[in-house]
N, C-alpha and C positions, 0 to 999 in steps of 0.2 A: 445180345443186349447186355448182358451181365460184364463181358468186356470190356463195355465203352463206359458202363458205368465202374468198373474196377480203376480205369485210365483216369476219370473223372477224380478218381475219389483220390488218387495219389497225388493228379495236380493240386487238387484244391488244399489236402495236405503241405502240401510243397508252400505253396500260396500262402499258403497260415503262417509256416516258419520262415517265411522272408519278412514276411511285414511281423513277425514278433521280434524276431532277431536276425541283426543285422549281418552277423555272420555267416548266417547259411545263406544268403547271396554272395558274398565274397566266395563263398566254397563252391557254390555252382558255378561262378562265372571262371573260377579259378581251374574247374575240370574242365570246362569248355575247351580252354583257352589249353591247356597241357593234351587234350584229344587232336585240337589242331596240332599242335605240335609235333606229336607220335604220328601223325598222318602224315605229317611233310617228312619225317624223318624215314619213315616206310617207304612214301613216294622216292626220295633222294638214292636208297639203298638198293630199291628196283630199280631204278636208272640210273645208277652211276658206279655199279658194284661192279671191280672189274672183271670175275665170272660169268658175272650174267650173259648169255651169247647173243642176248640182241642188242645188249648195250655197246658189247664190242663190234660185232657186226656194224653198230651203227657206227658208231668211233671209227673202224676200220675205212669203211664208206665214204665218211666226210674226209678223211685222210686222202685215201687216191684222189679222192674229186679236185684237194688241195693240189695235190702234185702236179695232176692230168692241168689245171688251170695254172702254176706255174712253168710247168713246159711249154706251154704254149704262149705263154706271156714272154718267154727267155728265149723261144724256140732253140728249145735241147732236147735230145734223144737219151734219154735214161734208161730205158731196155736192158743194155747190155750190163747195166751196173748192179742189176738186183740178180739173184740167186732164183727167186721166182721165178716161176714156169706160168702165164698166165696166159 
């Protein structure tokens, strides 16, 4: 219980210095708005960092998938032309 009334009691603080000054809205909505930002900039670095091995795995993947539907679109044997052993 003490919890919820601790929760309580920070909103309602909060609450008081929005409607006294109009700054500390500007500042909330302002972290808001920079927390989304560092989330997308997180998400973007997990998917698209080119270490990471699933992101290349994935990259790798859509690659052949490219080729394999090019060859087939051109009908060519390209086998012989890579170094790969697959």
């Amino acid at each position: 219980m003490l919890y919820y009334y601790s929760l309580f009691s920070v909103f309602a603080i909060i609450c008081y210095l929005i409607v006294i000054d109009k700054n500390v809205a500007d500042y909330i909505v302002l972290q808001i708005k920079f927390l989304g930002v560092q989330l997308k900039r997180a998400w973007w670095l997990i998917n698209f960092h080119p270490k990471n091995p699933i992101s290349r795995w994935n990259f790798e993947r859509r690659i052949q998938k490219m080729t394999r539907q090019l060859e087939k679109d051109l009908n060519l044997d390209t086998k012989d032309l890579t170094d790969r052993k697959d």
